[in-house]
C-alpha positions as CSV (number, residue, x, y, z in Angstrom):
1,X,-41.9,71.2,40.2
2,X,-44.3,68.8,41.5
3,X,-45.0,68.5,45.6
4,X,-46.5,65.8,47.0
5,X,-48.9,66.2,49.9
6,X,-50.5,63.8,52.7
7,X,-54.2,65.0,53.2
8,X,-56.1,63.6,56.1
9,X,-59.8,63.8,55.4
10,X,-62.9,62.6,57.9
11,X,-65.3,61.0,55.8
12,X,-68.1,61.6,58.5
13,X,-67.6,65.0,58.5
14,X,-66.6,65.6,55.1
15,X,-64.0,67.8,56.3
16,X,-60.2,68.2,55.5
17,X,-58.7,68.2,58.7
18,X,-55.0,68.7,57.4
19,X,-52.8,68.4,54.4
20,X,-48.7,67.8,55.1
21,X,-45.4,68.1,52.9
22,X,-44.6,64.4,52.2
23,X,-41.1,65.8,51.9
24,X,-41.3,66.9,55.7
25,X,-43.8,64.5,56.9
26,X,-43.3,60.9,56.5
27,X,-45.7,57.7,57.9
28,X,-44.8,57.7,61.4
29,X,-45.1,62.0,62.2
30,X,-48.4,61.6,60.4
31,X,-49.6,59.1,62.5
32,X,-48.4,60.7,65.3
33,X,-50.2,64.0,63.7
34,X,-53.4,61.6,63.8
35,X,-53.0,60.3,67.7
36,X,-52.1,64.1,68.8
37,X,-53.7,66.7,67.1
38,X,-57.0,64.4,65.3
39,X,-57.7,62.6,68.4
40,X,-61.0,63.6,68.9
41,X,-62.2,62.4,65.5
42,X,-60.3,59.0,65.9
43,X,-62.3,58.6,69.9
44,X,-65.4,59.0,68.4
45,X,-65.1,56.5,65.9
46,X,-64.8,58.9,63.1
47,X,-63.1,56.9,59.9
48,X,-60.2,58.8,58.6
49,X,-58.3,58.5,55.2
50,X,-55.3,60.1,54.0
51,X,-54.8,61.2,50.9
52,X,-51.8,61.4,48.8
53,X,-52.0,64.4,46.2
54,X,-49.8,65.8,43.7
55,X,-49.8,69.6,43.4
56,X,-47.7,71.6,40.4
């Protein structure tokens, strides 16, 4: 059974800062994700990506 999973990674700090069920996490609760819990990166003019992986 495949999963499919949201990463969001900080390419200044070459860091994984979180990696979310797609299944329980669409678009909008991971951009709220981003503006509540990654805010810090996002104030300081960090650039953030999100990932989408498949895991087996």
């Amino acid at each position: 059974m495949m999963m499919e999973i949201r990463e969001i990674y900080c390419n200044n700090c070459k860091k994984v800062l979180g990696r979310y069920n797609v299944k329980y996490y669409p678009d909008d609760k991971i951009g709220d994700l981003i503006k509540s819990s990654h805010e810090r990166h996002v104030r300081e003019g960090h650039e953030i990506e999100i990932r989408r992986i498949k895991k087996s």
